[in-house]
N, CA, C and O atoms as a GROMACS GRO file, in nm:
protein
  436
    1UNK      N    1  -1.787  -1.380   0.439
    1UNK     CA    2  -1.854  -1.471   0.529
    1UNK      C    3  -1.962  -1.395   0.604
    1UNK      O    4  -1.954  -1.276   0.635
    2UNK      N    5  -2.074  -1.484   0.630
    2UNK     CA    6  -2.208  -1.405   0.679
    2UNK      C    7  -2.131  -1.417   0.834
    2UNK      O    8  -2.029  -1.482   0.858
    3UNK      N    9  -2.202  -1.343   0.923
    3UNK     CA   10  -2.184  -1.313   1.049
    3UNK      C   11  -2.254  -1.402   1.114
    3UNK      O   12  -2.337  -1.459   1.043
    4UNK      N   13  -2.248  -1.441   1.242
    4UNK     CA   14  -2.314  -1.541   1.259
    4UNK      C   15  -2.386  -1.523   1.378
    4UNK      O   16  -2.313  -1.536   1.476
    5UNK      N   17  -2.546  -1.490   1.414
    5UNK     CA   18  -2.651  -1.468   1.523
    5UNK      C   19  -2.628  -1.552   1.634
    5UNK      O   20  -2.580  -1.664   1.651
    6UNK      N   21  -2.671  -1.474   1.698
    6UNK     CA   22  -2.622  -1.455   1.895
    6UNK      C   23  -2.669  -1.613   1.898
    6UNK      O   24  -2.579  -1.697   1.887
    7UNK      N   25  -2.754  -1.642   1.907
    7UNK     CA   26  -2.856  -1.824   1.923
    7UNK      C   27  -2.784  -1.886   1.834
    7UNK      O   28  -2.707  -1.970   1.881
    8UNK      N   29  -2.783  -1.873   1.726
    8UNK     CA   30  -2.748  -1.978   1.598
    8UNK      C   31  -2.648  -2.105   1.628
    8UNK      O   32  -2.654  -2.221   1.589
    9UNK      N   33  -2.565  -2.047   1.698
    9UNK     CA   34  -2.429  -2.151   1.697
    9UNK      C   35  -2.493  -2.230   1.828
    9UNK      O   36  -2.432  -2.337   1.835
   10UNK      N   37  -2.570  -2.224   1.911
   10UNK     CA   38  -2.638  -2.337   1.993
   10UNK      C   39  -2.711  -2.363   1.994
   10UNK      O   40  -2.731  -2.447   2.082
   11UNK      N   41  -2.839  -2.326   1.900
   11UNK     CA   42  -2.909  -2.383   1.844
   11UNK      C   43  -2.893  -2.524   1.751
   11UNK      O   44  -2.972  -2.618   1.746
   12UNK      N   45  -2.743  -2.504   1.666
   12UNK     CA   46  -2.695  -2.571   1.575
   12UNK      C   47  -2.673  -2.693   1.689
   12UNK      O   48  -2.737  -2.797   1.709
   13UNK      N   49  -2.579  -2.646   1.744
   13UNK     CA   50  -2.528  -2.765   1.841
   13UNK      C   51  -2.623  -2.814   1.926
   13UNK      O   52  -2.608  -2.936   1.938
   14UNK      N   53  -2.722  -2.766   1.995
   14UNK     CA   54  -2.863  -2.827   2.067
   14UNK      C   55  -2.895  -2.956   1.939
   14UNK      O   56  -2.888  -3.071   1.983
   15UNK      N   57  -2.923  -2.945   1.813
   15UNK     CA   58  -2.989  -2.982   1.712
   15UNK      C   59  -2.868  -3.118   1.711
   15UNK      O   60  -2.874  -3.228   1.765
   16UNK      N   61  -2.796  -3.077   1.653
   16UNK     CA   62  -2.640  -3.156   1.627
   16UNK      C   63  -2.601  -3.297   1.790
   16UNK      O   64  -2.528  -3.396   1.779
   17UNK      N   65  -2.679  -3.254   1.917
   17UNK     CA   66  -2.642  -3.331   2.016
   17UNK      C   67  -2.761  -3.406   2.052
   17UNK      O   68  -2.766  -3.506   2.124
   18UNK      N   69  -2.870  -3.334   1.984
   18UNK     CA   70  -2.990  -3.409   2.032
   18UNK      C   71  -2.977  -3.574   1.932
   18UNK      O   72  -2.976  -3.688   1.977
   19UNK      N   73  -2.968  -3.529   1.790
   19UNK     CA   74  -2.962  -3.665   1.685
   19UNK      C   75  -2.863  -3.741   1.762
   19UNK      O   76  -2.903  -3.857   1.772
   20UNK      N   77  -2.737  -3.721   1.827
   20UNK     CA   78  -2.662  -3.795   1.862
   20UNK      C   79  -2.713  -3.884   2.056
   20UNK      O   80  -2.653  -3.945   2.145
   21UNK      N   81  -2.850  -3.836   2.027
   21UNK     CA   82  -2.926  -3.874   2.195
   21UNK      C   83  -2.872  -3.776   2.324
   21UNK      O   84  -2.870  -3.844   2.427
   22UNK      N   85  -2.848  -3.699   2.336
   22UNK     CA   86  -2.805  -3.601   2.405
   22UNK      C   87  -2.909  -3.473   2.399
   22UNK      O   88  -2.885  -3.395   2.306
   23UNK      N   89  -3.023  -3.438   2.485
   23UNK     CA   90  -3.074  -3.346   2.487
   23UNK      C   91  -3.074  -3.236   2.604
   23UNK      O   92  -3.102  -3.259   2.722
   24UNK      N   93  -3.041  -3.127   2.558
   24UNK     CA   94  -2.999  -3.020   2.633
   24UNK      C   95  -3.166  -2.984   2.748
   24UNK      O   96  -3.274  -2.958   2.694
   25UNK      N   97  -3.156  -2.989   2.865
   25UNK     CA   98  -3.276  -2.913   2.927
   25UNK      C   99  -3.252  -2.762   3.005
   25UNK      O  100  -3.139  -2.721   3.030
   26UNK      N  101  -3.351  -2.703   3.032
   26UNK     CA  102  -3.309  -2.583   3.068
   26UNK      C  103  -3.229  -2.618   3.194
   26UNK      O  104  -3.259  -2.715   3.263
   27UNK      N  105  -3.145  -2.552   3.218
   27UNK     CA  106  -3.072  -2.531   3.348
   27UNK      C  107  -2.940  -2.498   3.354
   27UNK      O  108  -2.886  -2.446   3.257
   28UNK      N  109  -2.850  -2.531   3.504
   28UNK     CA  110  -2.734  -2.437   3.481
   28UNK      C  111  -2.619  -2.502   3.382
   28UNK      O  112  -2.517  -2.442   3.347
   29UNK      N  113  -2.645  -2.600   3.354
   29UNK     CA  114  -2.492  -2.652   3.267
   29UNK      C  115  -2.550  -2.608   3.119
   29UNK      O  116  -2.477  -2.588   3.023
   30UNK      N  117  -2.696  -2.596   3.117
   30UNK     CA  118  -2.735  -2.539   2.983
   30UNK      C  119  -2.713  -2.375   2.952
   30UNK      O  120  -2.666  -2.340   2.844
   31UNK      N  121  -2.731  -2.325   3.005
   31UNK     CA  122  -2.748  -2.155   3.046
   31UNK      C  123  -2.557  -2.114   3.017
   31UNK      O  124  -2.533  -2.014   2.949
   32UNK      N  125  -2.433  -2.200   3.074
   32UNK     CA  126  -2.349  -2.210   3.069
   32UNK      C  127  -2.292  -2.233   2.935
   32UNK      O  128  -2.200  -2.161   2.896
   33UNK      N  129  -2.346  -2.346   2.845
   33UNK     CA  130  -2.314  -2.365   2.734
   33UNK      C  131  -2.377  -2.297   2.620
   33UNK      O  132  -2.332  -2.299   2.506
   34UNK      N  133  -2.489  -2.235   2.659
   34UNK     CA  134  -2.507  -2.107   2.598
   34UNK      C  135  -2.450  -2.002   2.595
   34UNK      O  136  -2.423  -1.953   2.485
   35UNK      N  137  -2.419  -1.946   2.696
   35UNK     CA  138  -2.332  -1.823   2.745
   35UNK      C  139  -2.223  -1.908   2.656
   35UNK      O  140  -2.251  -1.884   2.538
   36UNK      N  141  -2.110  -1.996   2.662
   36UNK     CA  142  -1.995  -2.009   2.623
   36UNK      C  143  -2.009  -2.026   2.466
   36UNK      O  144  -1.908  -1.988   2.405
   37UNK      N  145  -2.138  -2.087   2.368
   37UNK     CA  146  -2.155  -2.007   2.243
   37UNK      C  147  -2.207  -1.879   2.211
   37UNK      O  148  -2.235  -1.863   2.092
   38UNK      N  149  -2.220  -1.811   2.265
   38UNK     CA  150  -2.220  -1.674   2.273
   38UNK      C  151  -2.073  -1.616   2.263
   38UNK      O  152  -2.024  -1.580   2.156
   39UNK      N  153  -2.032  -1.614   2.342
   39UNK     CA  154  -1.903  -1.562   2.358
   39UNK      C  155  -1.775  -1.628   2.213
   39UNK      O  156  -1.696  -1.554   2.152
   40UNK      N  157  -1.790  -1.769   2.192
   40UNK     CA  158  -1.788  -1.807   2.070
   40UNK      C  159  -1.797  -1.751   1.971
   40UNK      O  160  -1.697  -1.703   1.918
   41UNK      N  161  -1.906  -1.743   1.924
   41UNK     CA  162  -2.040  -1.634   1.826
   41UNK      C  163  -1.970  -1.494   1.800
   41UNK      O  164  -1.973  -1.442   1.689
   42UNK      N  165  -1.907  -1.437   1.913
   42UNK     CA  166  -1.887  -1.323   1.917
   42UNK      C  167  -1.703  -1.292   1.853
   42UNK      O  168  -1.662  -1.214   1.767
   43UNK      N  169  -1.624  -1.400   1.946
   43UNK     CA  170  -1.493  -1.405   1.858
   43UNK      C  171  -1.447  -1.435   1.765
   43UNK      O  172  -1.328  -1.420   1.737
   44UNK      N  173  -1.580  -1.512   1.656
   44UNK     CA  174  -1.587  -1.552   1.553
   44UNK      C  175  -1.598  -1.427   1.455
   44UNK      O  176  -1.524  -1.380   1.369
   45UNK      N  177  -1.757  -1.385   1.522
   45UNK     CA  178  -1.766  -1.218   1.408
   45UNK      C  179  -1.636  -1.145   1.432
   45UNK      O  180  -1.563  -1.113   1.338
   46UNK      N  181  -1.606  -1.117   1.575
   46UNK     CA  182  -1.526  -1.000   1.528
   46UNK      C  183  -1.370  -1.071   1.450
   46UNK      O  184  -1.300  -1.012   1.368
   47UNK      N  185  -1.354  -1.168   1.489
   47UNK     CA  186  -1.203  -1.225   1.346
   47UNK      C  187  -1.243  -1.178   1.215
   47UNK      O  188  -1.172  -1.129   1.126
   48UNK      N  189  -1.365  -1.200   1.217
   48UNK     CA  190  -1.405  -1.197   1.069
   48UNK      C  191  -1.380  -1.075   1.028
   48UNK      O  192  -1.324  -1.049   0.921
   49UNK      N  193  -1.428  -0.973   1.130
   49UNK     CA  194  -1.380  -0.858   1.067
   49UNK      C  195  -1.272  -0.753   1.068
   49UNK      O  196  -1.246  -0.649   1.007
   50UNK      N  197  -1.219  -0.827   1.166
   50UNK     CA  198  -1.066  -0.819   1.148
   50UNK      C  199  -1.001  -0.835   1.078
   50UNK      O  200  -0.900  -0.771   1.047
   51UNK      N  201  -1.066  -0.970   1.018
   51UNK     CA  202  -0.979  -1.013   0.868
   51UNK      C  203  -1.047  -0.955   0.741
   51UNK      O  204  -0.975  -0.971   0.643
   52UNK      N  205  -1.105  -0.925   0.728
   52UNK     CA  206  -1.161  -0.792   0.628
   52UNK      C  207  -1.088  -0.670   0.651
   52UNK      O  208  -1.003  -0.615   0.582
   53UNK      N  209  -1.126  -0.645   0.735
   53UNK     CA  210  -0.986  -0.459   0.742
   53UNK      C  211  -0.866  -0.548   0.707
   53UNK      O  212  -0.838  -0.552   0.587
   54UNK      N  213  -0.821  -0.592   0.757
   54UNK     CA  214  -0.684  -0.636   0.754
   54UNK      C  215  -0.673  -0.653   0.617
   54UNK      O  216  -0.577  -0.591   0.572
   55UNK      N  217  -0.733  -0.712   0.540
   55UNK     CA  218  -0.730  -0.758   0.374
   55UNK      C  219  -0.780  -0.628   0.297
   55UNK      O  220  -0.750  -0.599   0.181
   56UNK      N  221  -0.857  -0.559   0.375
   56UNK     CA  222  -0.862  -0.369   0.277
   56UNK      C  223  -0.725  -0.325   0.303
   56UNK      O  224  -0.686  -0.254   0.210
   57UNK      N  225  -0.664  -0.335   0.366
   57UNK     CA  226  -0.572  -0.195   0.426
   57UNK      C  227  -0.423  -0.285   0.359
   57UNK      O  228  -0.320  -0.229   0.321
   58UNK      N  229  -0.446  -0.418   0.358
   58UNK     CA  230  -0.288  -0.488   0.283
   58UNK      C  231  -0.367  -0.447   0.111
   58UNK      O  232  -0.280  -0.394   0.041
   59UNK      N  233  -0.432  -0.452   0.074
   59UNK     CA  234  -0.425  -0.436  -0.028
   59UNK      C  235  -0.408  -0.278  -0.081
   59UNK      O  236  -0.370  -0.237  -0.190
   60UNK      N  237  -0.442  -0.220   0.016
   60UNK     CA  238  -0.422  -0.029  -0.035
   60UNK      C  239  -0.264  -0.039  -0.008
   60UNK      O  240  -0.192   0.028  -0.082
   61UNK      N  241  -0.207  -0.115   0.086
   61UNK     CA  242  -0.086  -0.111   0.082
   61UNK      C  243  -0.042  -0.156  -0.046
   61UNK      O  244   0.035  -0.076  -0.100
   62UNK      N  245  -0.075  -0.293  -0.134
   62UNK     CA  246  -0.028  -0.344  -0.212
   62UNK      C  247  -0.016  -0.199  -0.326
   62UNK      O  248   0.089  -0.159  -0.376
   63UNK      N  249  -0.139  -0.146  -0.345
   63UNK     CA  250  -0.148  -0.070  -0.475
   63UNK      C  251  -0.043   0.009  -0.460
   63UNK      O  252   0.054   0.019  -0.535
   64UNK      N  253  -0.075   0.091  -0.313
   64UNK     CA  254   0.071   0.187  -0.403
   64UNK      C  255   0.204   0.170  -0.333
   64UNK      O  256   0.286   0.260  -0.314
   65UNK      N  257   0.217   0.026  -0.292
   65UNK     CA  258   0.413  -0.051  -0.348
   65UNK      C  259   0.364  -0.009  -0.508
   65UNK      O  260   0.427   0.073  -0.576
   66UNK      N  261   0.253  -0.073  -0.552
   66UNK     CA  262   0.297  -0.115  -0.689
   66UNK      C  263   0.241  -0.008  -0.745
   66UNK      O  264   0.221  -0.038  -0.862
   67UNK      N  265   0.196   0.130  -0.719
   67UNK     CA  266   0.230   0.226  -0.802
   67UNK      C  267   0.400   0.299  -0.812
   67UNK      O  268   0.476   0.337  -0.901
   68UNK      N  269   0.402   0.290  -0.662
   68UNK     CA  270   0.577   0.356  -0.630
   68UNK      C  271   0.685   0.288  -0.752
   68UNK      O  272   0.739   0.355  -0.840
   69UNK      N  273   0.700   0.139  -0.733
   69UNK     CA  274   0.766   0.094  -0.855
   69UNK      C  275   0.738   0.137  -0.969
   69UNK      O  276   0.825   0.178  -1.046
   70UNK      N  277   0.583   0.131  -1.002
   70UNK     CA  278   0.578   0.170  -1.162
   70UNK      C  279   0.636   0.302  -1.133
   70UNK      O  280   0.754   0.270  -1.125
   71UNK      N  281   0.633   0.410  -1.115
   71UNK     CA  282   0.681   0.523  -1.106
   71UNK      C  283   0.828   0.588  -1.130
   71UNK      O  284   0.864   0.692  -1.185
   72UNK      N  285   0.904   0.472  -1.061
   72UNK     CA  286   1.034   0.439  -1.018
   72UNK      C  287   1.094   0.394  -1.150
   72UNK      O  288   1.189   0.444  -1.211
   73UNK      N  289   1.013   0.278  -1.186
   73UNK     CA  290   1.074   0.174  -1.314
   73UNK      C  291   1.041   0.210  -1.442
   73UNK      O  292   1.098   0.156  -1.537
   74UNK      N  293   0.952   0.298  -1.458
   74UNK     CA  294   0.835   0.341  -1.570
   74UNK      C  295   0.973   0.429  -1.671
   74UNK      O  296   1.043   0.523  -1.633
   75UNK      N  297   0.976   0.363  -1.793
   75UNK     CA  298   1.034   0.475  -1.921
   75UNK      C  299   1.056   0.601  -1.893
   75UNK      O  300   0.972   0.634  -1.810
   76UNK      N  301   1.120   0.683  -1.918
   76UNK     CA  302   1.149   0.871  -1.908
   76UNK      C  303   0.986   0.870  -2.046
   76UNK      O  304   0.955   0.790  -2.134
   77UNK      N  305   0.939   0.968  -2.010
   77UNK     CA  306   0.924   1.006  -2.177
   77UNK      C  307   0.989   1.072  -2.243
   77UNK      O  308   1.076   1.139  -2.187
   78UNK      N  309   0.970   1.080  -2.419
   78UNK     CA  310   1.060   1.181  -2.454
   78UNK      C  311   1.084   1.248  -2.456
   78UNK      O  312   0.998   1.297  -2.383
   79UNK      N  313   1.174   1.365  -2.494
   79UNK     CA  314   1.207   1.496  -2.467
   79UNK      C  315   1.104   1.586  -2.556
   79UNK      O  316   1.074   1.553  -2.671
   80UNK      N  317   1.068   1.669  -2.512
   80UNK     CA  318   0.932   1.757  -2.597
   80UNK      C  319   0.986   1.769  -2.785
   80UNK      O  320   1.067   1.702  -2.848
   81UNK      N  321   0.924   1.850  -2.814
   81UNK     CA  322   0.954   1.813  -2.983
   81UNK      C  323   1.009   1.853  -3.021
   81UNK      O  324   0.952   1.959  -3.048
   82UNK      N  325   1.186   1.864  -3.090
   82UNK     CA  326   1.297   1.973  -3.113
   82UNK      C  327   1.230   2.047  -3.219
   82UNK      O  328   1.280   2.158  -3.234
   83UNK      N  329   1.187   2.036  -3.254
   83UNK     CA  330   1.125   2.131  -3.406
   83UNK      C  331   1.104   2.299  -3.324
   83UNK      O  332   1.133   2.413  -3.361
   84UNK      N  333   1.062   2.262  -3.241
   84UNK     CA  334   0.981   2.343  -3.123
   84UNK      C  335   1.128   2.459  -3.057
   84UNK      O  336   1.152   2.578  -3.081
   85UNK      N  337   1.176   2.393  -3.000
   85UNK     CA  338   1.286   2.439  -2.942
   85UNK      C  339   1.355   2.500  -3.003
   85UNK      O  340   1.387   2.487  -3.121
   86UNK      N  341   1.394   2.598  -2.902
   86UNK     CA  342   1.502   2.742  -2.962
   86UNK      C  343   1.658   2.612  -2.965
   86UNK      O  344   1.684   2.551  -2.861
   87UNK      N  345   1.751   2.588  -3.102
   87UNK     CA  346   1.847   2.534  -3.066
   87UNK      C  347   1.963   2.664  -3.016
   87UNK      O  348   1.964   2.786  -3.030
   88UNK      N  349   2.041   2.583  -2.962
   88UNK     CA  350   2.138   2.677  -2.858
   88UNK      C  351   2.222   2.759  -2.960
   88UNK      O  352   2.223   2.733  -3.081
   89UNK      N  353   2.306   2.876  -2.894
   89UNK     CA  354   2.299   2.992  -3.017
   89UNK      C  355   2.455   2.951  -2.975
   89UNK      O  356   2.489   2.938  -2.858
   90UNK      N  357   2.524   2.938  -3.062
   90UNK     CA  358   2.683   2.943  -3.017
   90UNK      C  359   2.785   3.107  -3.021
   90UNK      O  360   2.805   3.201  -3.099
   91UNK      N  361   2.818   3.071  -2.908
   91UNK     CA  362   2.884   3.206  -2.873
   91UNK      C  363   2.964   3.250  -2.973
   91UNK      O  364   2.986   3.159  -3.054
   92UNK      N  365   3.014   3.350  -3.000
   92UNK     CA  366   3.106   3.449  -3.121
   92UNK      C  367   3.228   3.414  -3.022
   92UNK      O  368   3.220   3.446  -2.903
   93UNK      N  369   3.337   3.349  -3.071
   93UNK     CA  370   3.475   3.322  -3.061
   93UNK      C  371   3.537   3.455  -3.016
   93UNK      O  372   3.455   3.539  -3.053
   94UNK      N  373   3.638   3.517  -2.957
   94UNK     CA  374   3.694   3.649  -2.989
   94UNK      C  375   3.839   3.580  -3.086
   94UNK      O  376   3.865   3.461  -3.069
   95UNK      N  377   3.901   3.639  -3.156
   95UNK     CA  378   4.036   3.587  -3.222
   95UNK      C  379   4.101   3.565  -3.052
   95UNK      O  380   4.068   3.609  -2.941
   96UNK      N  381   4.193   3.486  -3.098
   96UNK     CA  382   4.349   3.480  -3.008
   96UNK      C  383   4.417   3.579  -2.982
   96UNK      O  384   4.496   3.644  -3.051
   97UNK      N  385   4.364   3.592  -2.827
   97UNK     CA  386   4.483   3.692  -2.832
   97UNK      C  387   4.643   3.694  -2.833
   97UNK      O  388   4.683   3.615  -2.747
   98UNK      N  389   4.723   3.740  -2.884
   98UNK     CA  390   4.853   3.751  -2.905
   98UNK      C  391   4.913   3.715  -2.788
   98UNK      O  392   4.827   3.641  -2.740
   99UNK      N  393   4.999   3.717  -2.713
   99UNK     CA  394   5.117   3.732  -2.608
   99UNK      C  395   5.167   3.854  -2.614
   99UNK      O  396   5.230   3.889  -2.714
  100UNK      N  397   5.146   3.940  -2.508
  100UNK     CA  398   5.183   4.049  -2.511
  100UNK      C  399   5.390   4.039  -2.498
  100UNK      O  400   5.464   4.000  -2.407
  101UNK      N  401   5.408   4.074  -2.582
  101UNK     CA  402   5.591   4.103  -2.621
  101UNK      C  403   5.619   4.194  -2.522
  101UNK      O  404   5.538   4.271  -2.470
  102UNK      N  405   5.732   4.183  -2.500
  102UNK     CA  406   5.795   4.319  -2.370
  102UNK      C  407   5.889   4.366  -2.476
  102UNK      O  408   5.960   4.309  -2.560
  103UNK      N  409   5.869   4.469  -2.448
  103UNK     CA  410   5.950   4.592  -2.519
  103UNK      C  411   6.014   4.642  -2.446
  103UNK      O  412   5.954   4.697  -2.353
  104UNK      N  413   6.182   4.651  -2.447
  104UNK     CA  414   6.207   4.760  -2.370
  104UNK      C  415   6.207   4.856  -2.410
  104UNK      O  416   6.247   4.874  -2.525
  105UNK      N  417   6.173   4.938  -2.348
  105UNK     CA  418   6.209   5.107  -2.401
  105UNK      C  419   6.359   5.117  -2.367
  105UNK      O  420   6.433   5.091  -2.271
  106UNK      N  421   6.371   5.176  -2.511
  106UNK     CA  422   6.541   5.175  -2.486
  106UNK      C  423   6.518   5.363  -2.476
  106UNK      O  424   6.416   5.423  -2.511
  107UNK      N  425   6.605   5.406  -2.435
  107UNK     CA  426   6.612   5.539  -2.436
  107UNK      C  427   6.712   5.563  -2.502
  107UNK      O  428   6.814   5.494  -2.512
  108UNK      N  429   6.686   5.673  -2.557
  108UNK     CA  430   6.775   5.732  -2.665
  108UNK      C  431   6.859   5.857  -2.560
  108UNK      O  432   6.808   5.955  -2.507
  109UNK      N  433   6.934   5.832  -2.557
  109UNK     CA  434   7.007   6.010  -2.460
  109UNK      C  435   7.086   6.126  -2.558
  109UNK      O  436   7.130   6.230  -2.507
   0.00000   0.00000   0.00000
């Protein structure tokens, strides 16, 4: 939306009250209803651009919700290429060891 000049909006309405037989002359109830489209004029632009930031800054918000999810939700890729990879070396077994038997020593006298 264009912004809208300091005069414009009572100009419009000067124009808009005169067709309807109502003509504005200089003085204080005029000077007044100028001043009060002014001030008009002015809370108009700045909404406007209020609502512009406001609609940049929700939408940088939007992107990254919706990068975080993709991120979050997005496939693993696959695991690099086994061809490639050292496969794992399996350890050398030792045999079983026995149970050690108790012996008595018998003594011979």
């Amino acid at each position: 939306m264009k912004t809208i000049k300091k005069n414009e909006l009572y100009s419009h309405l000067s124009v808009f009250l005169k067709k309807r037989g109502i003509e504005f002359t200089e003085g204080s109830y005029a000077a007044r209803v100028r001043q009060g489209c002014g001030l008009l004029t002015d809370v108009i632009n700045c909404t406007q651009r209020g609502f512009s930031e406001a609609a940049t800054q929700m939408d940088q918000g939007l992107d990254r919700m919706r990068d975080i999810i993709h991120r979050k939700t997005a496939p693993k890729p696959p695991p690099a290429n086994p061809a490639k990879t050292k496969p794992k070396s399996r350890a050398k077994t030792a045999a079983p060891r026995r149970p050690a038997t108790s012996k008595k020593a018998t003594r011979t006298s």
